[in-house]
N, C-alpha and C positions, 0 to 999 in steps of 0.2 A: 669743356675744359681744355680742350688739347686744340682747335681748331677756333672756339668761340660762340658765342650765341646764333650769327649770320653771316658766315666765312663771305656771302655770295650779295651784290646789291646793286643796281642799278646807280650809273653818274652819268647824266648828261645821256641817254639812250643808250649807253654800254656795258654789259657788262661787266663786274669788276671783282675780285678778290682782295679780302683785308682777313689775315689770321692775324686773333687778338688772343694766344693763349691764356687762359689764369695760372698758371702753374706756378709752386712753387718753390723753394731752390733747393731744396731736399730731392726732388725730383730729378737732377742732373746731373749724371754722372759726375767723377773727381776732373777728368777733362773738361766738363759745361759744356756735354752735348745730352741731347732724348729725342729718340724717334718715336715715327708712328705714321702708321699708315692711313691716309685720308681717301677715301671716296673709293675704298677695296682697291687700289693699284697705285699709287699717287704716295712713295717714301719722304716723308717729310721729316730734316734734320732741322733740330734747334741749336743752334751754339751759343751759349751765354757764356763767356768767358770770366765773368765775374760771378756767374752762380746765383746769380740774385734773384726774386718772385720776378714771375714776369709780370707781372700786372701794377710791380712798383711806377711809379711817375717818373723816375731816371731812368727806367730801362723799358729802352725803345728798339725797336726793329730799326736798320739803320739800309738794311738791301736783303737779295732774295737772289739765291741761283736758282735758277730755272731750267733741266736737262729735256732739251724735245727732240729727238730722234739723234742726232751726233751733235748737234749746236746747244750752246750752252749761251740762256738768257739773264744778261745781268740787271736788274732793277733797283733804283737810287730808291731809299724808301719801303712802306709798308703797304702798298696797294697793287695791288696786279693788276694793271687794265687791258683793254681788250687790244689784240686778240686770245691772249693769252691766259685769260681768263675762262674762256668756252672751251681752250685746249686742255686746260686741266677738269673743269666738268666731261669734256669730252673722252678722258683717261690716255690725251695724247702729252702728256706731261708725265712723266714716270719718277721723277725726284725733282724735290725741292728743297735747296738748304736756305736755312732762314740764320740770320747773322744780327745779334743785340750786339748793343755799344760796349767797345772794349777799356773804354777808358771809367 
C-alpha cells in the first residue's frame, strides 16, 4: 500500500526503484503530506498538495529528493535508477521525499 507491489526491478541490467503508493486521500494530512518508514531505516515523505488517491490517473509523481549522507539527489520523475537505487536497498539513503503534481 505505502510502497507498492515491487518497489524494486531490473531495466536494462540495473537496478531500479519505482514507489507506486495506493493511498488514499483521506490518508494525508490537512498539509498533503504521510510518512513511513521503508526497508527499517529509509523516511519516506509524500506531498500531495491536492490531497488526492494516489493511484488516481492525474496524480503522478513528478520528482524524488534523495538525502545520501550531506548531498541531496534530485530526480525528474518516478523511477530511481542506479546507482541509487542499491543505495537505498543498501540503507545508505536515510530520506526520501516524494512530490505529486501540484497543479
Amino acid at each position: 500500500m505505502m510502497a507498492g507491489q515491487n518497489p524494486f526491478f531490473i531495466d536494462k541490467d540495473e537496478l531500479c526503484l519505482r514507489l507506486q503508493p495506493a493511498l488514499p486521500h483521506w490518508l494525508f494530512d490537512e498539509a498533503g503530506t504521510l510518512s513511513f518508514t521503508f526497508l527499517g531505516n529509509c523516511r519516506v515523505t509524500y506531498y500531495n498538495p491536492r490531497r488526492e488517491d494516489t493511484f488516481a490517473i492525474s496524480n503522478q509523481i513528478q520528482k524524488l529528493h534523495l538525502y545520501l549522507d550531506d548531498k541531496q539527489v534530485e530526480v525528474d520523475g518516478d523511477i530511481i535508477g542506479s546507482p541509487y537505487a542499491s543505495f537505498v536497498r543498501e540503507g545508505r539513503i536515510k530520506r526520501i521525499d516524494v512530490f505529486f503534481a501540484e497543479v
